[in-house]
C-alpha positions as CSV (number, residue, x, y, z in Angstrom):
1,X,0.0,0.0,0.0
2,X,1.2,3.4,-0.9
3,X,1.8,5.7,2.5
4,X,1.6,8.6,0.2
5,X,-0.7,10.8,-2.8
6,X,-0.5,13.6,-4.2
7,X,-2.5,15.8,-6.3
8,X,-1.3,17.7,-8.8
9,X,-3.8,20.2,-9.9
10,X,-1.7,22.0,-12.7
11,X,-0.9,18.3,-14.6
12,X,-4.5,17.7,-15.6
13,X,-5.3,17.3,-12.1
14,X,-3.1,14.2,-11.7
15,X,-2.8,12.1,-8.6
16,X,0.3,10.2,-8.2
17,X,1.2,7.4,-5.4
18,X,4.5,7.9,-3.6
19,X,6.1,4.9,-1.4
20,X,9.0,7.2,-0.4
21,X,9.7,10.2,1.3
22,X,11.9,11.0,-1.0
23,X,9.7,10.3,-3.7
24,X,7.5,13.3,-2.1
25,X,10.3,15.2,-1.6
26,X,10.4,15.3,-5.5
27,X,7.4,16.1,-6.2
28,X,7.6,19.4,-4.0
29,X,10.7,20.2,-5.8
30,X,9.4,19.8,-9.0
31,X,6.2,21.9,-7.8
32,X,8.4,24.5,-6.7
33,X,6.6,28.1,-8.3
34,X,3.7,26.0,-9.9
35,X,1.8,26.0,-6.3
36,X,-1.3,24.1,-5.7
37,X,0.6,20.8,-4.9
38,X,-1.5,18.9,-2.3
39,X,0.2,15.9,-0.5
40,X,-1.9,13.2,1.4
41,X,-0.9,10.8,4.3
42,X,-2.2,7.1,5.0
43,X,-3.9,6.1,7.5
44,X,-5.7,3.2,8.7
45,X,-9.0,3.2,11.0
46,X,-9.6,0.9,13.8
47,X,-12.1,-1.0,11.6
48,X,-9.3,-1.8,9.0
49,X,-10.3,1.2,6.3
50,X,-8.0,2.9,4.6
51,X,-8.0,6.5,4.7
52,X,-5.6,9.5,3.3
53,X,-5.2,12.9,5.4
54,X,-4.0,16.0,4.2
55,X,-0.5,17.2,5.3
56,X,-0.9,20.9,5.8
57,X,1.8,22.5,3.3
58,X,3.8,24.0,6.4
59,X,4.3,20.7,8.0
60,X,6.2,19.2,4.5
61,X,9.6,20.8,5.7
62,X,9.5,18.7,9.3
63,X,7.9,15.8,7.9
64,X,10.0,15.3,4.5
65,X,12.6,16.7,5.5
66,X,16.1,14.3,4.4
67,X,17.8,12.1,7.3
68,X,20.9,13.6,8.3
């Protein structure tokens, strides 16, 4: 199961599945001056759905940030 989505509203409105951080990390630098980027989280309920969350945009830099 992907742990992240994305949609990208200036590529046809495109979502794309990330497995990766870094994979996410990419698509914020390729979205860099385009804006509208939206990046999802996974989650899963205590009954077993699936869910995605949003990750507000000034939480990417903490969250994606690279290992050291």
């Amino acid at each position: 199961m992907t742990p992240y989505i994305s949609f990208v509203p200036f590529r046809r409105e495109e979502w794309k599945a990330h497995a990766t951080k870094k994979a996410v990390r990419q698509a914020i630098a390729y979205d860099r001056g385009r804006g509208g980027l939206r990046i999802f989280a996974q989650g899963v309920g205590g009954d077993g759905r699936v869910f995605f969350l949003e990750i507000p945009r000034d939480q990417w830099g903490e969250r994606f940030e690279e290992a050291a």
